[in-house]
C-alpha positions as a Markdown table, in Angstrom:
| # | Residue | x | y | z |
|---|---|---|---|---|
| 1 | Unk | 0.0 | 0.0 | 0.0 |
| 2 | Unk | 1.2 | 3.9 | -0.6 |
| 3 | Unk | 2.5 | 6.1 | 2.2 |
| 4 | Unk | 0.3 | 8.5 | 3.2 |
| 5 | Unk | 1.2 | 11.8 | 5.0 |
| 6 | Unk | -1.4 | 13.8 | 7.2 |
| 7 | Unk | -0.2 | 18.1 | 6.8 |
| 8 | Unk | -2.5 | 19.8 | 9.4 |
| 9 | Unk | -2.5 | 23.9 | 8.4 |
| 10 | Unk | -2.0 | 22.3 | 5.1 |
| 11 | Unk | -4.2 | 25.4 | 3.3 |
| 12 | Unk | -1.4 | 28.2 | 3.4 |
| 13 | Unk | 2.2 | 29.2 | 4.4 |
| 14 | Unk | 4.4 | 26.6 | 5.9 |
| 15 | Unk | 2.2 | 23.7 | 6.0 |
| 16 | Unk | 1.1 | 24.3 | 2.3 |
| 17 | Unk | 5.1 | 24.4 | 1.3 |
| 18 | Unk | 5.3 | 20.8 | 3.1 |
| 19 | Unk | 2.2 | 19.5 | 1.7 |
| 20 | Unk | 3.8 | 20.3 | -1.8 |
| 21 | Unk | 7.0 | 18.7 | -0.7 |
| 22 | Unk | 5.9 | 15.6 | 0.6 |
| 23 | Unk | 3.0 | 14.8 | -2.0 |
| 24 | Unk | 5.8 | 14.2 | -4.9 |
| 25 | Unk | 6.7 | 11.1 | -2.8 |
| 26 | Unk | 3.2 | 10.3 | -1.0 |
| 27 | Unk | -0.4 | 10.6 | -0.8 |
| 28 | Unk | -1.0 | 13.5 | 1.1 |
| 29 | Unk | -4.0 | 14.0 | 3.8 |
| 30 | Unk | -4.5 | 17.8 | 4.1 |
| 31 | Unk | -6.5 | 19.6 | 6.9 |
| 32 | Unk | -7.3 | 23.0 | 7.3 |
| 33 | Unk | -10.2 | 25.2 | 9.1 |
| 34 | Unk | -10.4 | 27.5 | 5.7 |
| 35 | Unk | -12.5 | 25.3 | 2.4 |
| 36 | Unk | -11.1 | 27.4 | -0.2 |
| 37 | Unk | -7.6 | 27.6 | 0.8 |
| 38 | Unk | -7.6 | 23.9 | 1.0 |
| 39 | Unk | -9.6 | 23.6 | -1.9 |
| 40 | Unk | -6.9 | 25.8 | -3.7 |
| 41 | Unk | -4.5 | 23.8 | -2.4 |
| 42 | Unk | -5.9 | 20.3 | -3.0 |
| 43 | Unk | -6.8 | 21.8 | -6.9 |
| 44 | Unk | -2.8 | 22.5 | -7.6 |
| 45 | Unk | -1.7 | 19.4 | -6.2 |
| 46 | Unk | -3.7 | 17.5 | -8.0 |
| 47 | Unk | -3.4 | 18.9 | -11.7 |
| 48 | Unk | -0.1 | 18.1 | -11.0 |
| 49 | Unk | -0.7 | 14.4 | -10.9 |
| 50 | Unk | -0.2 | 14.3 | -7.1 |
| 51 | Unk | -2.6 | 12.4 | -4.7 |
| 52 | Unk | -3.9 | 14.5 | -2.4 |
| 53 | Unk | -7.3 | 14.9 | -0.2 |
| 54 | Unk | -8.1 | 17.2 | 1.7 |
| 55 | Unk | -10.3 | 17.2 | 5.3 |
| 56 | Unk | -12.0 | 20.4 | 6.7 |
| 57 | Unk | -11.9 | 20.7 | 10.4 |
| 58 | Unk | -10.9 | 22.6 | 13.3 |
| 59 | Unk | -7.5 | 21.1 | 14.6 |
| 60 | Unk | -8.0 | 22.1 | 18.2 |
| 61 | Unk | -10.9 | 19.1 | 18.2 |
| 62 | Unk | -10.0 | 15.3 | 18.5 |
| 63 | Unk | -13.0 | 14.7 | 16.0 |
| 64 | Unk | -11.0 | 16.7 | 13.2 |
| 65 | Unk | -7.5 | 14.3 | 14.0 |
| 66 | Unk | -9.8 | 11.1 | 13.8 |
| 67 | Unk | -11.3 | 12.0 | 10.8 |
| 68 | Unk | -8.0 | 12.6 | 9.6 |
| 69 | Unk | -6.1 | 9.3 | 10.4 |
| 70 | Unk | -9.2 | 7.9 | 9.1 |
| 71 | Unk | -9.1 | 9.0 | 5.5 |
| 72 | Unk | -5.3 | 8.2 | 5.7 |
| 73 | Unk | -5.7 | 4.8 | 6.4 |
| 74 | Unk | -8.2 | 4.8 | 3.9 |
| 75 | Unk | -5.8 | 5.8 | 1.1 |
| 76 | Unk | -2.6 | 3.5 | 2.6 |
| 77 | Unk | -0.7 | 3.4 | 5.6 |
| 78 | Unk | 0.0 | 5.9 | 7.2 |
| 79 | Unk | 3.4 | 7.0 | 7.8 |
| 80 | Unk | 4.0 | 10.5 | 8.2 |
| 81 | Unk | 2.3 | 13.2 | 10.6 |
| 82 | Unk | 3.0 | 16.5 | 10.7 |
| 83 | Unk | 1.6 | 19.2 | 13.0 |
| 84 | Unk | 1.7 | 22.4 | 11.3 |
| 85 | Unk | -1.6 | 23.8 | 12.2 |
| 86 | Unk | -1.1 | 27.2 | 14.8 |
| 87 | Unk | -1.9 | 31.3 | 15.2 |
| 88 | Unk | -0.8 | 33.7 | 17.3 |
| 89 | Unk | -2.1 | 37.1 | 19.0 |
| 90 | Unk | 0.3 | 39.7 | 21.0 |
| 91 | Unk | -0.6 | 41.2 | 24.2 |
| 92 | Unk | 1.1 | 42.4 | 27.4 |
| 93 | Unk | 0.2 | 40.3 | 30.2 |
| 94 | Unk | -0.1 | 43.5 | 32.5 |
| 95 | Unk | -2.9 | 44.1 | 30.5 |
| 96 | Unk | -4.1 | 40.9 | 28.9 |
| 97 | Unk | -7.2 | 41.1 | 27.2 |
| 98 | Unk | -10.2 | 39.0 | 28.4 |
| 99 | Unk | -10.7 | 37.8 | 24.7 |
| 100 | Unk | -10.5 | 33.9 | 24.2 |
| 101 | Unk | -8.7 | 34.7 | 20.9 |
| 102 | Unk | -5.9 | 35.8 | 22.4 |
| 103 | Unk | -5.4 | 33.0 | 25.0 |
| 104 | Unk | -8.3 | 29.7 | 24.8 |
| 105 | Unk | -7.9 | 30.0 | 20.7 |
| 106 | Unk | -3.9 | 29.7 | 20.8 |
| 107 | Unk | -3.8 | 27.0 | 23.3 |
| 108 | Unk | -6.4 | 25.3 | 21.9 |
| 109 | Unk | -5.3 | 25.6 | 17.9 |
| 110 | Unk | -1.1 | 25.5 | 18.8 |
| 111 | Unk | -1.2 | 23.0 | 22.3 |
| 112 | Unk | -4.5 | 21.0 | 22.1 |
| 113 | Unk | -4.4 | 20.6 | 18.4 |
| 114 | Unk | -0.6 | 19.1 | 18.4 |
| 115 | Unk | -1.4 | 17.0 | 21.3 |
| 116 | Unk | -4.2 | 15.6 | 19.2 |
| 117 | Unk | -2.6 | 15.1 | 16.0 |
| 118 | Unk | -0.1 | 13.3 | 17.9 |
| 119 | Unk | -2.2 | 11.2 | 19.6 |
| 120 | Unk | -4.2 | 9.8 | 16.4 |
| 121 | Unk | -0.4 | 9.4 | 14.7 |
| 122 | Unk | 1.2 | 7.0 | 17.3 |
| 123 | Unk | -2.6 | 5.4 | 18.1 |
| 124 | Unk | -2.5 | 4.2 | 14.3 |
| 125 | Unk | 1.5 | 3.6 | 14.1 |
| 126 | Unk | 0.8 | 1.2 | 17.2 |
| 127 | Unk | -1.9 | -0.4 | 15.2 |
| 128 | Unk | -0.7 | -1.0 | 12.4 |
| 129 | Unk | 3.0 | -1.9 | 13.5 |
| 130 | Unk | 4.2 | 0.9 | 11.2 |
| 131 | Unk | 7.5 | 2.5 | 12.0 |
| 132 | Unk | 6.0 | 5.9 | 11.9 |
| 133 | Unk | 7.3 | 9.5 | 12.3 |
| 134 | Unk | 5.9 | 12.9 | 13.4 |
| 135 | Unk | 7.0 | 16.1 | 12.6 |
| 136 | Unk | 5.6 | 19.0 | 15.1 |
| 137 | Unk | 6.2 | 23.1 | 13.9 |
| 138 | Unk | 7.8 | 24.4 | 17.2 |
| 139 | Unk | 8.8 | 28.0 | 17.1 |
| 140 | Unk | 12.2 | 29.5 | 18.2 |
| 141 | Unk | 9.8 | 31.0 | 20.3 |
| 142 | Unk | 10.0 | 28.2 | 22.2 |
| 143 | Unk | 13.3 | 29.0 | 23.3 |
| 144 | Unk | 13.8 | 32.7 | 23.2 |
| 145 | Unk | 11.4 | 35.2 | 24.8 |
| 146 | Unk | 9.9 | 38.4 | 22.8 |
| 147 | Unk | 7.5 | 41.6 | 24.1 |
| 148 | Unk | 3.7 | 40.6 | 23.9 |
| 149 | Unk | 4.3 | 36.4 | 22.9 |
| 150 | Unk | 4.3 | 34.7 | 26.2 |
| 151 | Unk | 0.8 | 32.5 | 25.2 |
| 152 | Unk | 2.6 | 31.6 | 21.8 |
| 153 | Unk | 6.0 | 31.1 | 23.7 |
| 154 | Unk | 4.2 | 28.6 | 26.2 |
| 155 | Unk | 2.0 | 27.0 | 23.3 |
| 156 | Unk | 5.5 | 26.5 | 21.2 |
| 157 | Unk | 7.2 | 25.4 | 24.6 |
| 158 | Unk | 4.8 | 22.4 | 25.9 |
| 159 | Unk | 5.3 | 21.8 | 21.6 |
| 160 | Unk | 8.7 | 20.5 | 22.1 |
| 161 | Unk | 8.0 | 19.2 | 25.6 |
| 162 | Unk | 5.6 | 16.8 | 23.7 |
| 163 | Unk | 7.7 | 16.0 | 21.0 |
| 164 | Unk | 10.0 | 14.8 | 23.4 |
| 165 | Unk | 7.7 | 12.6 | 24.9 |
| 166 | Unk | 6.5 | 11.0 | 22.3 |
| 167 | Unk | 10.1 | 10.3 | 21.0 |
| 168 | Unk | 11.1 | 8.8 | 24.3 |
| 169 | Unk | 7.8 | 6.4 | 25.1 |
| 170 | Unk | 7.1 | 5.1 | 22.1 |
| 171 | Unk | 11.3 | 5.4 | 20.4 |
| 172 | Unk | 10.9 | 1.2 | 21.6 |
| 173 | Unk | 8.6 | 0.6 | 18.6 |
| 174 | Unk | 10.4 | 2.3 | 15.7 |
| 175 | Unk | 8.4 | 5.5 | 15.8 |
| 176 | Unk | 10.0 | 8.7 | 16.1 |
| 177 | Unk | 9.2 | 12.3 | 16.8 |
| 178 | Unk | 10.6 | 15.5 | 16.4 |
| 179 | Unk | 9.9 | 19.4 | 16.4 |
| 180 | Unk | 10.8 | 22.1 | 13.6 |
| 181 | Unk | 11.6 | 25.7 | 15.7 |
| 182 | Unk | 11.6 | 28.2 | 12.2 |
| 183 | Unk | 12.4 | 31.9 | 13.0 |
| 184 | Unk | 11.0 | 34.6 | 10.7 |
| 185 | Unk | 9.5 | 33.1 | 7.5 |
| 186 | Unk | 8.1 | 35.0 | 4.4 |
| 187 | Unk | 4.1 | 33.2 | 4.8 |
| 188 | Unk | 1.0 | 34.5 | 4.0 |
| 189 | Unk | 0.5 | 36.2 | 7.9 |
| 190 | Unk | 3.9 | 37.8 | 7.9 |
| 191 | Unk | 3.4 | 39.3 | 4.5 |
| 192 | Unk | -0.3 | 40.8 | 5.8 |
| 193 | Unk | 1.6 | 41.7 | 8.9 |
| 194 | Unk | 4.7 | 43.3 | 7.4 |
| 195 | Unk | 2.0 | 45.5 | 5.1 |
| 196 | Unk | 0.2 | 46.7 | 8.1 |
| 197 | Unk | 2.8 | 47.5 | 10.2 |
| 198 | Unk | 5.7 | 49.0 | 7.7 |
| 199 | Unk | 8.7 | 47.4 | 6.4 |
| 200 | Unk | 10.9 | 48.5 | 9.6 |
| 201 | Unk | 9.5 | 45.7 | 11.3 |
| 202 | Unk | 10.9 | 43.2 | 8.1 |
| 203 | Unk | 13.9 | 45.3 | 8.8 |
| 204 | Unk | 14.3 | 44.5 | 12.3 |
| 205 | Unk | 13.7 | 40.7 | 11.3 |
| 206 | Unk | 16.4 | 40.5 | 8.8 |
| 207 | Unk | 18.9 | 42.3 | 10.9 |
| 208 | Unk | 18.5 | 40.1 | 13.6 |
| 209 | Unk | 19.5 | 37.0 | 11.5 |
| 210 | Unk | 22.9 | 36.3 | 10.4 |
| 211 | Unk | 21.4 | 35.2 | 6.6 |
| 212 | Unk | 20.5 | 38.9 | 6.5 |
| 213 | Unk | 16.6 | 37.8 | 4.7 |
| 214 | Unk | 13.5 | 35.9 | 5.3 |
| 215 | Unk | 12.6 | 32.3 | 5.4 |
| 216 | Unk | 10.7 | 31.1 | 2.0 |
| 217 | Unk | 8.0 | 28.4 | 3.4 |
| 218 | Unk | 9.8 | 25.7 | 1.3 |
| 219 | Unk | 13.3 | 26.0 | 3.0 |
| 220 | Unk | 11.4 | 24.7 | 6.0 |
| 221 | Unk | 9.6 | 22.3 | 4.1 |
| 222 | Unk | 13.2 | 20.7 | 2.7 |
| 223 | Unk | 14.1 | 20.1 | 6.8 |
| 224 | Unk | 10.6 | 18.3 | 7.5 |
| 225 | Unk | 10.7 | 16.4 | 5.0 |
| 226 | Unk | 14.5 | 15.7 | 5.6 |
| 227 | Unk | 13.0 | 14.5 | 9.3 |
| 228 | Unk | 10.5 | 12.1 | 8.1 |
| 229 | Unk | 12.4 | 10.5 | 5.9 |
| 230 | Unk | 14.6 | 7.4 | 6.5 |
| 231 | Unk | 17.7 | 9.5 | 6.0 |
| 232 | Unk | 16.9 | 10.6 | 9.2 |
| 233 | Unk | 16.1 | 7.1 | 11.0 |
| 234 | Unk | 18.1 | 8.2 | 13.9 |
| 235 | Unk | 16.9 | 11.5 | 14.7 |
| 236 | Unk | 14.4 | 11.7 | 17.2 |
| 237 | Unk | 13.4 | 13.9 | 20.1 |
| 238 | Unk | 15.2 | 16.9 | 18.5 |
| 239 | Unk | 14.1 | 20.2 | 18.1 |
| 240 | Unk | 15.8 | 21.5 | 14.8 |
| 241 | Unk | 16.0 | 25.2 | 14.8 |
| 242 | Unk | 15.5 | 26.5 | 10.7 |
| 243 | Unk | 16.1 | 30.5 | 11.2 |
| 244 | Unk | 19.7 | 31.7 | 9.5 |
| 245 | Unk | 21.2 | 31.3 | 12.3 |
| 246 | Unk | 19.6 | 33.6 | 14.3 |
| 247 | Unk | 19.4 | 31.6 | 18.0 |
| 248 | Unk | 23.3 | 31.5 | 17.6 |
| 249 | Unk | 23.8 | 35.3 | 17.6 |
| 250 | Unk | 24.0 | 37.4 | 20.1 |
| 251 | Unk | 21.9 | 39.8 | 18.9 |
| 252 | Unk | 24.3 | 42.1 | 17.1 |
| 253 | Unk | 23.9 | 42.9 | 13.8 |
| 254 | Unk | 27.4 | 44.8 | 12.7 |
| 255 | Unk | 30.0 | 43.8 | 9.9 |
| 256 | Unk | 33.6 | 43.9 | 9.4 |
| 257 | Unk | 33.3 | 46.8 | 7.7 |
| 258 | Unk | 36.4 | 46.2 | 4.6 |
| 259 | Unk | 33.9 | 42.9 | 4.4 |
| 260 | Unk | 30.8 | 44.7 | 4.3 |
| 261 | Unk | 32.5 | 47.4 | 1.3 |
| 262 | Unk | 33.3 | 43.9 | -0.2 |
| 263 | Unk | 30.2 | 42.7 | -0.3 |
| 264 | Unk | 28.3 | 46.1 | -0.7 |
| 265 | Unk | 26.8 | 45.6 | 2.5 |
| 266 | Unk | 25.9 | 48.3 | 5.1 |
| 267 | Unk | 28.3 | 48.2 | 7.8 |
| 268 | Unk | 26.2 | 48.8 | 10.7 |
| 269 | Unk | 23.3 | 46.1 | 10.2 |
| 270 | Unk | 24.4 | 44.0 | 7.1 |
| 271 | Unk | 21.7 | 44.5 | 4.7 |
| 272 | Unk | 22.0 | 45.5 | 1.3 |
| 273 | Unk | 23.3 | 48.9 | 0.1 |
């Protein structure tokens, strides 16, 4: 029987980059809360000869997860899962707002809706006697703090807490587990963010990371689909940071400055001139 691959958040940004990625060598199980995005999504894939089928439902319930190992078994066996699915809202917690979208939504979408789609993964690994993998999107949230983030920082936190979990209990029966921490990556919500609040805040972003740009979607594709594959049979557990380089730097954003006349780089922050 084919492999098949469940992509939660597989309608836009990074979880539609892996969903591209992993349908050239799978079928492809994609969930999402929006129709039309996934219905965009599932349209592309599939003029392009790939095998893909998409579920509508809200990740933060079990129902949606069930439904989606489900179909999946349906199509194959299933041996991939990843848990792309998650949102975020700022505010200052010395003045939190008592809106559910900006704490019971997050956890619920980011911390329930992982635990879930993990859950359903290693139930049908175990059934099946499949030497699964899982694949959660972690933030590097999850190990740096920023202004305004501390529900997405704890969502992305108790992300890699479970990953690790899962690695460790069921490591014995072939399955493995591990997180993807991106930094700043060019998606759909940055772009609508970036417009909204002016390019200073790209700015800040790109001096920040040592790569001096963005993330596309598809560079963090490449590393999850690096993880679930068999070239990666004894990876598990691990948190792989995918952001330039940025959780190595201490913050400063200077250049040599005969480098940076070399390279036609501003000295002070290393972007372009």
């Amino acid at each position: 029987m084919s492999d098949v691959a469940v992509v939660t958040g597989g309608g836009s940004g990074i979880g539609r980059a892996i969903a591209t990625k992993l349908a050239s060598e799978s079928i492809v199980i994609l969930v999402d809360i929006n129709p039309k995005s996934l219905a965009d999504v599932e349209k592309e894939l599939s003029s392009a000869g790939q095998k893909v089928f998409g579920l509508v439902g809200d990740v933060s319930l079990r129902e949606t997860h069930k439904g989606a190992r489900a179909l999946a078994e349906e199509k194959g066996t299933l041996t991939s899962w990843v848990n792309c699915a998650g949102l975020t809202h700022g505010a200052p917690l010395h003045d939190f707002p008592n809106d559910p979208t900006f704490l019971d939504e997050i956890m619920a979408i980011n911390q329930v809706g992982t635990f879930w789609g993990c859950a359903e993964a290693v139930a049908s690994f175990i059934t099946g006697k499949v030497k699964g993998s899982v694949v959660n999107i972690s933030s590097v949230h999850a190990r740096r703090a920023a202004r305004d983030h501390a529900v997405y920082e704890m969502t992305k936190g108790a992300i890699d807490a479970l990953t690790r979990n899962v690695a460790s209990t069921y490591g014995p029966y072939g399955i493995r587990a591990n997180a993807v921490a991106p930094g700043a990556v060019m998606t759909p919500a940055l772009k609508e963010f970036l417009v909204k609040h002016g390019s200073k805040h790209r700015e800040a972003l790109e001096v920040l990371t040592p790569l001096k740009r963005l993330a596309d979607p598809s560079e963090i594709a490449e590393v999850v689909s690096f993880l679930l594959s068999s070239k990666a049979s004894y990876v598990s557990g691990q948190s792989l940071a995918v952001e330039g380089g940025w959780l190595a730097s201490l913050g400063f954003g200077d250049l040599d400055p005969d480098l940076a006349k070399k390279y036609e780089l501003k000295s002070e922050n290393g972007l372009p001139l």
